[in-house]
BAFI-3210 file (N, C-alpha, C; in Angstrom, 3 decimals, decimal comma, padded with zeros to 6 digits):
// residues 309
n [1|2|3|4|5|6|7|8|9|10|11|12|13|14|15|16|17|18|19|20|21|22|23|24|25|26|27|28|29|30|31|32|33|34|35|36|37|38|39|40|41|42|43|44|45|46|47|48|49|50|51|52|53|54|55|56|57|58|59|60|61|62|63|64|65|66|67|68|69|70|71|72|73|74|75|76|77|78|79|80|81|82|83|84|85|86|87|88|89|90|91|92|93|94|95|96|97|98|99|100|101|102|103|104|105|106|107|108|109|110|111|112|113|114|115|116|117|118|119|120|121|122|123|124|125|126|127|128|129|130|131|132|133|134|135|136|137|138|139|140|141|142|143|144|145|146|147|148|149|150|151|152|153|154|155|156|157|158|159|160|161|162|163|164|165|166|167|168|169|170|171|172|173|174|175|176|177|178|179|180|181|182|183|184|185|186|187|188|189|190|191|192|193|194|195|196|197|198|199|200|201|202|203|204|205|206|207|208|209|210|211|212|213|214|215|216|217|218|219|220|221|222|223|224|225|226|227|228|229|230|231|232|233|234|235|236|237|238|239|240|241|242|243|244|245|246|247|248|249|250|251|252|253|254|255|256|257|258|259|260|261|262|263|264|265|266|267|268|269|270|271|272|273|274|275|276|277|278|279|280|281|282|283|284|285|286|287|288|289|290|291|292|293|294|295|296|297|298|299|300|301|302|303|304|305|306|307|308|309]
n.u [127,361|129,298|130,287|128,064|126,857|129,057|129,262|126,456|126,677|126,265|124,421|122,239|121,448|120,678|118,498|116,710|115,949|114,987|112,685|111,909|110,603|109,345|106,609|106,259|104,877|102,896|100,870|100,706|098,940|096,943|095,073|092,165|089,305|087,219|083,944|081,488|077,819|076,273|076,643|079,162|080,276|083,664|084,937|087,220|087,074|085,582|082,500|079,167|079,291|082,042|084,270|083,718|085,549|085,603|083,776|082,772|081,962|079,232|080,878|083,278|086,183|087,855|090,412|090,350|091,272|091,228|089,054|086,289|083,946|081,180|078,691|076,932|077,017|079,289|082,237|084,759|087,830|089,370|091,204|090,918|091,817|093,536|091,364|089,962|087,964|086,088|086,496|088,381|091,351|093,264|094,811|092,890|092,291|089,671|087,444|084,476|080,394|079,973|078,010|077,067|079,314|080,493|082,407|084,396|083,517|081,023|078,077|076,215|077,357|077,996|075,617|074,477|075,891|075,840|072,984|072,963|073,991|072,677|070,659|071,423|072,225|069,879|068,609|070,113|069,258|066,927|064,830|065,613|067,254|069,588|072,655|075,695|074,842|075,403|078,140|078,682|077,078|079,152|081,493|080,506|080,106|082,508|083,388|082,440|083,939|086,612|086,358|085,083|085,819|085,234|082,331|079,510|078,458|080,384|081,191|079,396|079,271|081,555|081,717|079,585|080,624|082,622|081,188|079,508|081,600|082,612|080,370|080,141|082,721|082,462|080,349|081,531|083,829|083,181|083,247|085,072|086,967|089,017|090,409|088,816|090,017|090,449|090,445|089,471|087,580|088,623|089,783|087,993|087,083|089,458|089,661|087,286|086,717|085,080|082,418|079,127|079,712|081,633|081,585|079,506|081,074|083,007|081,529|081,008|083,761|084,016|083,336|085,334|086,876|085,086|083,891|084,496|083,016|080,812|080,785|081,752|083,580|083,603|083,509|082,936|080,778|080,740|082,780|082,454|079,580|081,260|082,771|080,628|079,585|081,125|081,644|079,354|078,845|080,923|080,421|077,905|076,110|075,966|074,136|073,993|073,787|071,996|071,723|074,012|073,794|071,994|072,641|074,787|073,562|071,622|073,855|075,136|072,948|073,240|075,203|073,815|072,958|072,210|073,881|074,501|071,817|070,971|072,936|072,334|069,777|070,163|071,447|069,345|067,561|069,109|068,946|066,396|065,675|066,405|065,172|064,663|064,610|062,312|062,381|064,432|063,948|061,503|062,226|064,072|062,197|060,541|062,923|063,675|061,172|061,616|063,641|062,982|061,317|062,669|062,384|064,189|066,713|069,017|068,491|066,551|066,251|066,213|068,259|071,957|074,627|076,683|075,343|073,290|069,710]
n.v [-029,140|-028,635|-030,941|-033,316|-032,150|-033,169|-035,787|-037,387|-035,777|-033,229|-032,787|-034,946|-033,354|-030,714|-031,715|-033,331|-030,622|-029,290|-031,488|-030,806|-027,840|-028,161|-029,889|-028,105|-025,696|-027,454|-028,111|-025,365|-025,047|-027,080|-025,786|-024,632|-022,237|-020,524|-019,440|-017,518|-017,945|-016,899|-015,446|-016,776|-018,742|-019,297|-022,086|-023,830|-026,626|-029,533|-029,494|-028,259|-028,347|-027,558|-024,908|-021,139|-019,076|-016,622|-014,781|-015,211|-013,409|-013,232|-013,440|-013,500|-014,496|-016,905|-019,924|-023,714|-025,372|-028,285|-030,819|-032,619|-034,430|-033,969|-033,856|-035,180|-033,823|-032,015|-030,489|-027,872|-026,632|-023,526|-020,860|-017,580|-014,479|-011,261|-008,777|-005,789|-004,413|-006,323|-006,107|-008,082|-008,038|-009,523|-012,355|-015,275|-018,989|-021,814|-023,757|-024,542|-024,800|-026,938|-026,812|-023,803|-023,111|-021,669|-022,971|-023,044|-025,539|-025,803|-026,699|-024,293|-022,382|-019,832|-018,573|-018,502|-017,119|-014,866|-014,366|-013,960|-012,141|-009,799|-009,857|-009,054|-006,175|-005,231|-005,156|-003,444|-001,023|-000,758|000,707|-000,093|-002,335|-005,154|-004,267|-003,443|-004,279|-003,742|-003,576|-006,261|-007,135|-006,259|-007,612|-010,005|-009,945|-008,764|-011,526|-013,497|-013,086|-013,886|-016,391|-017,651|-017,119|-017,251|-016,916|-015,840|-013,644|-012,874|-010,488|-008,508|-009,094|-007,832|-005,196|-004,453|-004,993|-002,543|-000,208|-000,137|-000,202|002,282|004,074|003,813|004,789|007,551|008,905|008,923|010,326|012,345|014,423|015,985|016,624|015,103|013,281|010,016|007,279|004,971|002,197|000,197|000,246|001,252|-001,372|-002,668|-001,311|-002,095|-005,413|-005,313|-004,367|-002,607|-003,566|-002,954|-002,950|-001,400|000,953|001,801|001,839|003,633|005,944|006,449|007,394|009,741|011,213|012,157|014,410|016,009|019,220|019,813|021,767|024,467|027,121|030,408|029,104|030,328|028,785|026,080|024,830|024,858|023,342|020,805|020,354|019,913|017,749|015,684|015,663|015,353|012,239|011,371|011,387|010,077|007,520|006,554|003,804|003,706|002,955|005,095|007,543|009,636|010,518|011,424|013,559|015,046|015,952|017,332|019,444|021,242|022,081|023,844|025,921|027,501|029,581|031,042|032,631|033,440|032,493|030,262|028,911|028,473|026,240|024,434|023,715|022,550|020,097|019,118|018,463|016,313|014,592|013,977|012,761|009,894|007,639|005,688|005,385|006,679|007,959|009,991|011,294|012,411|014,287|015,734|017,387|018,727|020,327|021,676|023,130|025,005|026,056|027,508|029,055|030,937|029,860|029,672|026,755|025,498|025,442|027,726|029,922|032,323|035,525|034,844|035,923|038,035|037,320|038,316|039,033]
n.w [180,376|177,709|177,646|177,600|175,531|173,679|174,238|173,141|170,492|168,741|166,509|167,748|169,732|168,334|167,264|169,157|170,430|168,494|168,204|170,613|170,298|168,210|169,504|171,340|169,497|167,666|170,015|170,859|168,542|169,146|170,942|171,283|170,847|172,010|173,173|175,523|175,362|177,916|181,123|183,283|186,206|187,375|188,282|190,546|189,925|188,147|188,308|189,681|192,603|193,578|194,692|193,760|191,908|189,797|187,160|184,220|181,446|178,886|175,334|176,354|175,640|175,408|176,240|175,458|177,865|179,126|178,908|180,313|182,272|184,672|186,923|185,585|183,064|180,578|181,445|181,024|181,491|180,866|179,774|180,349|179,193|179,810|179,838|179,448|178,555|179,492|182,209|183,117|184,623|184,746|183,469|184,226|184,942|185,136|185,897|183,808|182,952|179,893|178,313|177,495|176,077|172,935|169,988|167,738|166,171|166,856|165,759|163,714|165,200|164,374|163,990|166,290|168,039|167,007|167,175|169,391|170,393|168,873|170,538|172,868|172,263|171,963|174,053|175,398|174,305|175,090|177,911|181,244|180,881|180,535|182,480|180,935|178,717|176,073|175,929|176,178|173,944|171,382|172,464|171,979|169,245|168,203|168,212|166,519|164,045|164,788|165,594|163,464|160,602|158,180|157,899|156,379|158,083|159,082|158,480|158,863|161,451|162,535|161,389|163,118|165,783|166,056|165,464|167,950|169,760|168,871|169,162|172,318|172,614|171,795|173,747|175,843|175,155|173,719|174,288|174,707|172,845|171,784|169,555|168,199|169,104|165,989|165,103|164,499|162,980|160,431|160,505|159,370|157,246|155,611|156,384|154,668|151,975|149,693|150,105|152,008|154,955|154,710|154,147|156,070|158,155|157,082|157,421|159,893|160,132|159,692|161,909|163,499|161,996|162,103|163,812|167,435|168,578|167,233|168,286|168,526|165,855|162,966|160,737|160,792|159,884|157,569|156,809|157,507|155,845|153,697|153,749|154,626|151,983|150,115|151,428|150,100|147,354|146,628|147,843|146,922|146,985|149,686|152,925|154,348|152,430|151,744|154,010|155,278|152,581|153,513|155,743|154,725|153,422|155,264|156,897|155,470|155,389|157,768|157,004|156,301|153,425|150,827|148,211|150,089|150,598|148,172|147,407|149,714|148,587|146,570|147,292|149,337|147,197|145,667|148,031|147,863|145,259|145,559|145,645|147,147|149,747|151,659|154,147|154,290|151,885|152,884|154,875|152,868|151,457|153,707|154,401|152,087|151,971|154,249|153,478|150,975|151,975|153,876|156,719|159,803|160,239|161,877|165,508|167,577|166,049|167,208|166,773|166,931|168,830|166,987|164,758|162,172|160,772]
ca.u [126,532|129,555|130,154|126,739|126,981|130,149|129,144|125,890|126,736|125,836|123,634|121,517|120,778|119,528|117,153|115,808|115,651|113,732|111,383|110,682|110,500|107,909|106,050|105,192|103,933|101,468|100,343|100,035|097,461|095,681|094,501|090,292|089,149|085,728|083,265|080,334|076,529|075,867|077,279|079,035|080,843|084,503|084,719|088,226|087,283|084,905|081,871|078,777|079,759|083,310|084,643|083,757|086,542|085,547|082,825|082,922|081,002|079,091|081,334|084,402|087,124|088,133|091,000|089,683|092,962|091,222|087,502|085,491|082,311|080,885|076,847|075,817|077,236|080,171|082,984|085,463|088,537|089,505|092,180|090,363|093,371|092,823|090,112|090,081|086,422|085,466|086,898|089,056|092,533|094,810|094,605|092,401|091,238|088,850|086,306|082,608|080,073|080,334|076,947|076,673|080,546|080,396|083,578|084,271|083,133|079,817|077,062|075,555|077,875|078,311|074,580|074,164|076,663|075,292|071,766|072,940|074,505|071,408|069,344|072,414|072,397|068,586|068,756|070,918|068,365|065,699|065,276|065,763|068,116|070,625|073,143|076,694|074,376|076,012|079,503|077,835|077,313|080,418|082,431|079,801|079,951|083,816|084,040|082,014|084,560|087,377|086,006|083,973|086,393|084,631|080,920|079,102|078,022|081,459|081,269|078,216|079,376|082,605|081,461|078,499|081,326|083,697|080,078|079,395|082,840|082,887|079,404|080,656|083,701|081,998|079,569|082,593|085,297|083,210|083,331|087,436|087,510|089,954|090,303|088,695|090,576|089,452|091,868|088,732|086,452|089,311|090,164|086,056|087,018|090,714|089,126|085,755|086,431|083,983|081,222|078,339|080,187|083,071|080,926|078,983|082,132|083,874|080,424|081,343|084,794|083,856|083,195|086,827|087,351|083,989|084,404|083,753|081,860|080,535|080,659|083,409|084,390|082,111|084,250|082,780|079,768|080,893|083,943|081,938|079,157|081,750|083,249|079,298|078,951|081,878|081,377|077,760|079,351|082,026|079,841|076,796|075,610|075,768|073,330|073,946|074,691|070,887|071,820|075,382|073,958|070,761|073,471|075,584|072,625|071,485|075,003|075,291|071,563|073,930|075,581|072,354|073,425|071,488|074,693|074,602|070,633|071,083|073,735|071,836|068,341|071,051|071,886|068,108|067,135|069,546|068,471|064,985|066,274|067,125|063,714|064,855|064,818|060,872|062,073|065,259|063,233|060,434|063,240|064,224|061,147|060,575|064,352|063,496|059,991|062,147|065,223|062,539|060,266|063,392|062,235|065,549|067,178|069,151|068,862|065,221|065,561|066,612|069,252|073,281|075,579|077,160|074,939|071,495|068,595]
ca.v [-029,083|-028,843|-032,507|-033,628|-032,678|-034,035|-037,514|-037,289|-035,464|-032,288|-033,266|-035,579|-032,058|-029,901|-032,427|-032,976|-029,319|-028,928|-032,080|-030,354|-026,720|-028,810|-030,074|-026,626|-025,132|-028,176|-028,005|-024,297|-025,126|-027,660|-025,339|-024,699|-020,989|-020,505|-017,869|-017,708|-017,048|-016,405|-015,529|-018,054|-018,807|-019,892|-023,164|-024,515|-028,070|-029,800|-029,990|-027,363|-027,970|-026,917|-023,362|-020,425|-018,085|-016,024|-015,020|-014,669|-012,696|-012,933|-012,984|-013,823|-014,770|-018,469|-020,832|-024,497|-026,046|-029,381|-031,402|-033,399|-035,128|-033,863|-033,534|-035,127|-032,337|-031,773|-029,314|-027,344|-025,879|-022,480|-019,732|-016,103|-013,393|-010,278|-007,608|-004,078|-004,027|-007,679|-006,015|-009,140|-007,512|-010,296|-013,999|-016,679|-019,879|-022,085|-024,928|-024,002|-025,793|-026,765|-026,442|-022,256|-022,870|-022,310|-023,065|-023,133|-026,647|-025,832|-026,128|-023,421|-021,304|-017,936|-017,802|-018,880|-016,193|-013,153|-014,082|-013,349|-010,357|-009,060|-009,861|-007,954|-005,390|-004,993|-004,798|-002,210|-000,240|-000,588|001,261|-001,146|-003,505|-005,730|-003,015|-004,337|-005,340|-003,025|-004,009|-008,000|-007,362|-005,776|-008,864|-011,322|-009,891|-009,382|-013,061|-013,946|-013,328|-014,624|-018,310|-018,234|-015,888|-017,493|-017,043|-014,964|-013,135|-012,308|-008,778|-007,692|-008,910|-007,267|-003,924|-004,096|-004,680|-001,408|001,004|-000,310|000,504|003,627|004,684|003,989|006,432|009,408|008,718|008,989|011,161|013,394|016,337|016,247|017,161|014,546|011,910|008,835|005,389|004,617|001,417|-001,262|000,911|000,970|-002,858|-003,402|-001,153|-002,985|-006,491|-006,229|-003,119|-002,194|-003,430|-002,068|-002,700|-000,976|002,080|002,403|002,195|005,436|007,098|006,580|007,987|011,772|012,117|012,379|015,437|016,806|020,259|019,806|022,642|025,258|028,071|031,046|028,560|030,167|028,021|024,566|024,262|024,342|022,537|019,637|020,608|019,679|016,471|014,830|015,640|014,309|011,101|011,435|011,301|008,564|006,444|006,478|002,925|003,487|003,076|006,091|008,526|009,814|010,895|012,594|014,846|015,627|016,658|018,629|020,377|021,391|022,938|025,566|026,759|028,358|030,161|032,560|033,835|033,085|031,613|028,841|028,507|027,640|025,410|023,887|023,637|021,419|019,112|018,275|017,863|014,887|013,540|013,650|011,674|008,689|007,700|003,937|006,076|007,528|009,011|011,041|012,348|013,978|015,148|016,678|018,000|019,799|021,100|022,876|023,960|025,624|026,824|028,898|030,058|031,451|029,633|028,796|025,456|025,522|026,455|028,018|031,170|033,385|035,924|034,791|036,559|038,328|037,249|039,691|038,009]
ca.w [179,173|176,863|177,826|177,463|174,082|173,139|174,602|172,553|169,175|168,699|165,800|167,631|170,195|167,657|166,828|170,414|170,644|167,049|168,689|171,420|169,759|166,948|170,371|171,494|168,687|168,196|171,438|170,516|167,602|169,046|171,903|171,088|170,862|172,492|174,258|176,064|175,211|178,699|182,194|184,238|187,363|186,901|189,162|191,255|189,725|187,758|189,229|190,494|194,288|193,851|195,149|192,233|191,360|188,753|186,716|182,811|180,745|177,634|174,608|176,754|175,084|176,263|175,475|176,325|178,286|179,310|179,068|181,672|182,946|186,057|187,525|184,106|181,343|180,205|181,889|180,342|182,041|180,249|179,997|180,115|178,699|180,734|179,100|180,148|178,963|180,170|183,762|183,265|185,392|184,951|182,914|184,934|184,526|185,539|185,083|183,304|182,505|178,574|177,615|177,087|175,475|171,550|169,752|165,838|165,784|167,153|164,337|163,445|166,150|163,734|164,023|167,912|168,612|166,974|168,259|171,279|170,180|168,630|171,934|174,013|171,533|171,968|175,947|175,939|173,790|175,981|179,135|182,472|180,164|181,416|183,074|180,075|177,644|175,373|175,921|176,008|172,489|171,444|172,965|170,844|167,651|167,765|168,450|165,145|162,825|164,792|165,122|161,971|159,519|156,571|157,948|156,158|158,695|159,892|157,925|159,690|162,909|162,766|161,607|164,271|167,453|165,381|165,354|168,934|170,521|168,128|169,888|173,371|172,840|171,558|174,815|176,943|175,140|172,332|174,917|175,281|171,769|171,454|168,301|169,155|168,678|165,023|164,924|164,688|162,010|159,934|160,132|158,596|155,555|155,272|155,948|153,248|150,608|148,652|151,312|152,716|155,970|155,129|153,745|157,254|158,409|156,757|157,793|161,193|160,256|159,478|163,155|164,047|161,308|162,737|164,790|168,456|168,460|166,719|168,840|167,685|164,721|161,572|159,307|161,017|159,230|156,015|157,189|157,936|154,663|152,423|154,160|154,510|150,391|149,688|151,599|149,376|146,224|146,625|148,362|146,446|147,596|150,837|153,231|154,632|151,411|151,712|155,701|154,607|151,794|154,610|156,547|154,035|152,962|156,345|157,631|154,518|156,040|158,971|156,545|156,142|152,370|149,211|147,850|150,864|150,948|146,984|147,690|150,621|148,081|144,988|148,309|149,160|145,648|145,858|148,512|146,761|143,710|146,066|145,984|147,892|151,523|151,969|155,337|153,998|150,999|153,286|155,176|152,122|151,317|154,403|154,442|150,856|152,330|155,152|152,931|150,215|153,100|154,938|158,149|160,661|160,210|163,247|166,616|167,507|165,861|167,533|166,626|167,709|168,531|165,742|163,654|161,296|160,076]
c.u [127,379|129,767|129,566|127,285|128,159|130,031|127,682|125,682|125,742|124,753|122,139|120,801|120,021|118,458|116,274|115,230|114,515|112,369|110,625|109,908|109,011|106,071|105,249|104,387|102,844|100,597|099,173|098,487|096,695|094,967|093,294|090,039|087,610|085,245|081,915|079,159|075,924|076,868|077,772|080,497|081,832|084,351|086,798|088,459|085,998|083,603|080,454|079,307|081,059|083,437|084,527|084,532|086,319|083,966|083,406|081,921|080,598|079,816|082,673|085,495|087,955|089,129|090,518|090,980|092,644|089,198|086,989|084,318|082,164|079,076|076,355|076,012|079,031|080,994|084,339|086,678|089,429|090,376|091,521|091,340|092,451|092,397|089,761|088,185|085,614|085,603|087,678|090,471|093,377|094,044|093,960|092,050|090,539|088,515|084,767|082,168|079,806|078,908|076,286|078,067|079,837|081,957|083,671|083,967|081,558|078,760|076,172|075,852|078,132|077,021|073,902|074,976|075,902|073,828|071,878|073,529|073,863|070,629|070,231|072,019|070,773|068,362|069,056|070,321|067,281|065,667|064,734|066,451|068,855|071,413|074,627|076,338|075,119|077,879|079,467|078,141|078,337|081,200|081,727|080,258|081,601|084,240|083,620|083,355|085,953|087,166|085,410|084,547|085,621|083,240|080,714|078,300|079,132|081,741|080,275|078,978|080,603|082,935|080,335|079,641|082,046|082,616|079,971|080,439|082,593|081,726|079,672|081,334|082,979|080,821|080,508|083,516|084,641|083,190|084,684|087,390|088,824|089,791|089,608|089,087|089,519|089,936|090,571|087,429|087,307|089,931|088,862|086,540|088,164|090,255|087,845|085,591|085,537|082,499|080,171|078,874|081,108|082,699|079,798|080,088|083,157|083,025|080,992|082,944|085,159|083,721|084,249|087,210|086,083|084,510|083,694|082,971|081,964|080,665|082,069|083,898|082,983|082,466|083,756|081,499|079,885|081,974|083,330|080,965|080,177|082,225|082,071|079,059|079,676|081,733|080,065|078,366|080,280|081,603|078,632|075,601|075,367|074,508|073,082|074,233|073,166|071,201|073,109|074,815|072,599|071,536|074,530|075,088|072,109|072,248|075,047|073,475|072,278|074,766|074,741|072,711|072,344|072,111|074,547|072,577|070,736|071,497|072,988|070,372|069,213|070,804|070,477|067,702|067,843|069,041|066,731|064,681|066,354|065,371|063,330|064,232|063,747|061,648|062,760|064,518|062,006|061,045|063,419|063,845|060,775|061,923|064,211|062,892|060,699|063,132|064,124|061,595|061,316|063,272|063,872|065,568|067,690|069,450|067,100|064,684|065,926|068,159|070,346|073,754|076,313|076,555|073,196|070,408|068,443]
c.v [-029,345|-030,665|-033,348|-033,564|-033,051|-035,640|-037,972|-036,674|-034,446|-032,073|-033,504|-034,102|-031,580|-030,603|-033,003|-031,632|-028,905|-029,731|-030,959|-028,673|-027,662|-028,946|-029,344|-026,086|-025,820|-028,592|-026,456|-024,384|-025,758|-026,634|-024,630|-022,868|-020,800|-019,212|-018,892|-017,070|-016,644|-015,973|-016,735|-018,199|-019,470|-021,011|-023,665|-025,607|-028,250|-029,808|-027,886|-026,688|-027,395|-025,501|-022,625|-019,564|-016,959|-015,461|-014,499|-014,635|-012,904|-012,629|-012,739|-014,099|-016,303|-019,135|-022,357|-025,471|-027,888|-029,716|-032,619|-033,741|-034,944|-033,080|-034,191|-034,654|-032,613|-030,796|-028,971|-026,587|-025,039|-021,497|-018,778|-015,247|-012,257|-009,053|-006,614|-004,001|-005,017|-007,037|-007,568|-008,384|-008,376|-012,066|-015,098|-017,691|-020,947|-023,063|-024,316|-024,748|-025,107|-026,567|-025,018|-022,093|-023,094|-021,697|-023,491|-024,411|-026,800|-025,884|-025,109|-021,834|-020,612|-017,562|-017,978|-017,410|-014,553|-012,844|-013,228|-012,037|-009,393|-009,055|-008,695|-006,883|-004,922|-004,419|-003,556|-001,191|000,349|-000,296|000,267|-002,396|-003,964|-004,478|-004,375|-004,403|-004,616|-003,647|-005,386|-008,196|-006,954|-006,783|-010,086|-011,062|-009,475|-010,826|-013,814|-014,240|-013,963|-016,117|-018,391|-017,046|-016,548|-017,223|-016,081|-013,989|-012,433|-010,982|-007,876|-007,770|-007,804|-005,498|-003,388|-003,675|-003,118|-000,480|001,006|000,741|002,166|004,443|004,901|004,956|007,549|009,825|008,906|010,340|012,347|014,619|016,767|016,657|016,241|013,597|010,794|007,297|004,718|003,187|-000,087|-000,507|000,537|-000,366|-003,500|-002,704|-001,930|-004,311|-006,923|-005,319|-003,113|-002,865|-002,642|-002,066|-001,770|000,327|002,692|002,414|003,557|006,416|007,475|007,722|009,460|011,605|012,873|013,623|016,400|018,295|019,930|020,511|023,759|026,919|029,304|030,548|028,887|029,200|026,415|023,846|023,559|023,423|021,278|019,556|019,703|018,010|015,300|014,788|014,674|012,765|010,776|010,522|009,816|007,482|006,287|005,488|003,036|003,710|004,321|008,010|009,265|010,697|011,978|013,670|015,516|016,877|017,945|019,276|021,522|022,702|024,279|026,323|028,177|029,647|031,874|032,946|033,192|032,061|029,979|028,300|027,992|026,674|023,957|023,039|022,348|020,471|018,289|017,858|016,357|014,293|013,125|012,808|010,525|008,291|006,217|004,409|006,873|008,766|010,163|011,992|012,799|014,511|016,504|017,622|019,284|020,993|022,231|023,494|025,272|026,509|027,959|029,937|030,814|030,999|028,903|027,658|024,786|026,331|026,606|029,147|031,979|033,830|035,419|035,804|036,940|038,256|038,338|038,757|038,535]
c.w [177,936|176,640|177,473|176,079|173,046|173,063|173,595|170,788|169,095|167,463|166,182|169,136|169,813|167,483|167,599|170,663|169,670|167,546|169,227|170,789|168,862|168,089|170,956|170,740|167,952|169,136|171,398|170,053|167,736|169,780|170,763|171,339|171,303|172,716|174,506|175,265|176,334|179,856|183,118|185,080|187,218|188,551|189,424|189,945|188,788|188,358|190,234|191,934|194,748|194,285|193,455|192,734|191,138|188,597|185,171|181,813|179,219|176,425|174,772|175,606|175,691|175,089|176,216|176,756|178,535|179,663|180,228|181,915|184,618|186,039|186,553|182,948|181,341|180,833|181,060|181,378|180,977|180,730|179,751|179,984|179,464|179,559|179,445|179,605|178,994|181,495|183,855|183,620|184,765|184,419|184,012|184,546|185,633|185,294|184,477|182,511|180,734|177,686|176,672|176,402|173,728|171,300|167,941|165,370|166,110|166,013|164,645|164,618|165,757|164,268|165,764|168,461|168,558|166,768|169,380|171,664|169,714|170,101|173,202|173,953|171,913|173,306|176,079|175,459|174,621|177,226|180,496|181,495|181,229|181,261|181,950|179,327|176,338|174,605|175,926|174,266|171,487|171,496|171,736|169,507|167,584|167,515|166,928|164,465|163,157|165,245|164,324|160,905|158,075|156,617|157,662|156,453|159,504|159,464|158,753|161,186|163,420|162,743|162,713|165,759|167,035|165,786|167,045|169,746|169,725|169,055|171,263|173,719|172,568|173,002|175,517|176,622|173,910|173,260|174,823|174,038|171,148|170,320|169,012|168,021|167,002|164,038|163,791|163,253|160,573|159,439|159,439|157,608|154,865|155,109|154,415|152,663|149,697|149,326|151,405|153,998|156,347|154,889|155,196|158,132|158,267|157,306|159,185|161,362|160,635|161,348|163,643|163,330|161,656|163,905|166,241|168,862|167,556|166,792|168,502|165,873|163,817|160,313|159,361|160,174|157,952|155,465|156,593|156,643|153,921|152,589|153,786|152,906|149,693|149,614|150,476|148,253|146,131|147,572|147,773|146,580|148,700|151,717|153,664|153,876|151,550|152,905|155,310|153,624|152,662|155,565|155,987|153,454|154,308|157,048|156,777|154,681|157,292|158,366|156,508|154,863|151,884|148,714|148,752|150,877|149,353|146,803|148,663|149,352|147,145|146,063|148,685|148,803|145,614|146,305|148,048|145,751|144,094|146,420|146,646|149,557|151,319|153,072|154,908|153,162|151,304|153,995|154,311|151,802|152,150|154,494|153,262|151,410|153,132|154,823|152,116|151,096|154,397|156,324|158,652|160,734|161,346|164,448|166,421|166,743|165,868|167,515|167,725|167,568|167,699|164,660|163,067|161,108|158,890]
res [x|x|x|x|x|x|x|x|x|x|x|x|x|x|x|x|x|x|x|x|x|x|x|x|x|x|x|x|x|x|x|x|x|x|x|x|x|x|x|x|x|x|x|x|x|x|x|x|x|x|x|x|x|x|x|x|x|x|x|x|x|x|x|x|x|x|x|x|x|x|x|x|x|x|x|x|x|x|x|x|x|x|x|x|x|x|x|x|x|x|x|x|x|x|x|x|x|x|x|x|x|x|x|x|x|x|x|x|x|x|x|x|x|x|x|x|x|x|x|x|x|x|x|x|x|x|x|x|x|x|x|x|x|x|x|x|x|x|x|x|x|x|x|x|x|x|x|x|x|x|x|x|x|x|x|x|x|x|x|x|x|x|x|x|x|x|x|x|x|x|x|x|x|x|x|x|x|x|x|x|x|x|x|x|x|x|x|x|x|x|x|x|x|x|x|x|x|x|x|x|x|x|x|x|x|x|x|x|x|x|x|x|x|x|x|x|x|x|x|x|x|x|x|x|x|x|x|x|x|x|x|x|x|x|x|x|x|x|x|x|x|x|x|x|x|x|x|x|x|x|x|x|x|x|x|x|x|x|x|x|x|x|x|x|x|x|x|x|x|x|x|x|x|x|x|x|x|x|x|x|x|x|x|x|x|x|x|x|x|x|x|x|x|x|x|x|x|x|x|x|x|x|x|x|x|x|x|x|x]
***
């Protein structure tokens, strides 16, 4: 090797080396960033009749390595990166047909995408849905904003996959009492400040400073009381600032005093004032009815432990 480059000039090296170094990393950038709007069968080769592999899911994540003509359509052979909640184990690829592929050149592919992430999103609502549809839409509406970062739809989509996942965990892990992963809630108020995304976003946040339960802890109510007012106050736009002071009115009811049922009565009145939200302010309404008529807020009623009427 030292040879080599003695007989060649160590000059004219680096500058094969820089080629090829230049070579890679446009190779890098041409490579195509895709996903799917539906399910589909990774293929050997071009071509229906070939051997299937794979399968990849809704909202995949696809690099497109090489294009083709086979049955009539178009084929695509694709790199899938492995996805712990695709059930993708380990990097595959494949052939699929290119028709259900959208890719940042697609027209009108921000809004093809998070169709299909509304219709997921809908499934999974409804009882006998597609069995994923949840995690379907999740995968879609992350994908928005990274092939369409300028579409103005990439704020919605991005705080929709963050609420999603965020809903999933507390469905899985709010019994452990443990924090839950708040990495992707956090990147919607960092990416679009001062938002409405980034403001249903912090809502979501309080859960994590929330008490896992109530039970023993008399300090959790008002714990949590003061956190939901707060959010009230310094969010005042938000869609959800109507729901937070519902809620931090509510908790100082557990209290049982005068002092906290007064406290509780200021908190309704707010939400009364917000006269955009019908449902919150008969909420409200009844919540006063219930706070001056002494009737129990929560629970059925009946005396706890430790506690008088």
């Amino acid at each position: 090797m030292v040879k080599l480059i003695k007989m060649i000039g160590l000059p004219l090296v680096l500058a094969l080396a820089g080629i090829a170094s230049f070579s890679a990393i446009a190779l890098a950038a041409e490579q195509e960033h895709a996903t799917l709007i539906r399910e589909e069968s990774l293929y050997v080769s071009a071509g229906a009749n070939a051997q299937k592999t794979a399968q990849a899911g809704r909202g995949s994540a696809l690099t497109i390595l090489e294009r083709s003509q086979a049955d009539g359509q178009p084929w695509m052979k694709i790199s899938m990166a492995a996805d712990q909640q695709a059930q993708v184990s380990k990097e595959v690829t494949g052939w699929i047909p290119g028709k259900t592929v959208i890719t940042a050149s697609t027209a009108n592919g921000d809004e093809v995408i998070f169709g299909q992430a509304v219709d997921s999103e809908r499934q999974a609502e409804e009882r006998g849905g597609r069995k994923g549809a949840a995690e379907d839409a999740l995968r879609l509406y992350s994908r928005v904003p990274e092939l369409f970062p300028g579409s103005p739809l990439a704020a919605e989509a991005m705080w929709r996959a963050a609420d999603i996942r965020w809903q999933l965990a507390k469905a899985y892990f709010v019994r452990s009492g443990k924090p839950l992963d708040d990495k992707y809630l956090k990147e919607v108020v960092a990416k679009f400040p001062q938002s409405k995304q980034a403001e249903l976003a912090a809502y979501d946040l309080l859960d994590n400073q929330m008490c896992p339960e109530w039970r023993g802890m008399a300090e959790c109510p008002t714990k949590e009381s003061a956190l939901y007012e707060q959010y009230a106050h310094e969010h005042p736009q938000s869609p959800k600032a109507a729901e937070a002071l519902y809620n931090a009115a509510w908790r100082h009811e557990k209290a049982k005093s005068d002092k906290a049922r007064k406290k509780a009565t200021a908190l309704a009145q707010e939400v009364q004032g917000q006269q955009q939200d019908v449902d919150w302010k008969a909420r409200a309404t009844d919540l006063i009815y219930k706070l001056e008529q002494k009737i129990p807020i929560y629970g059925t009623g009946v005396v706890e432990a430790g506690e008088t009427k």
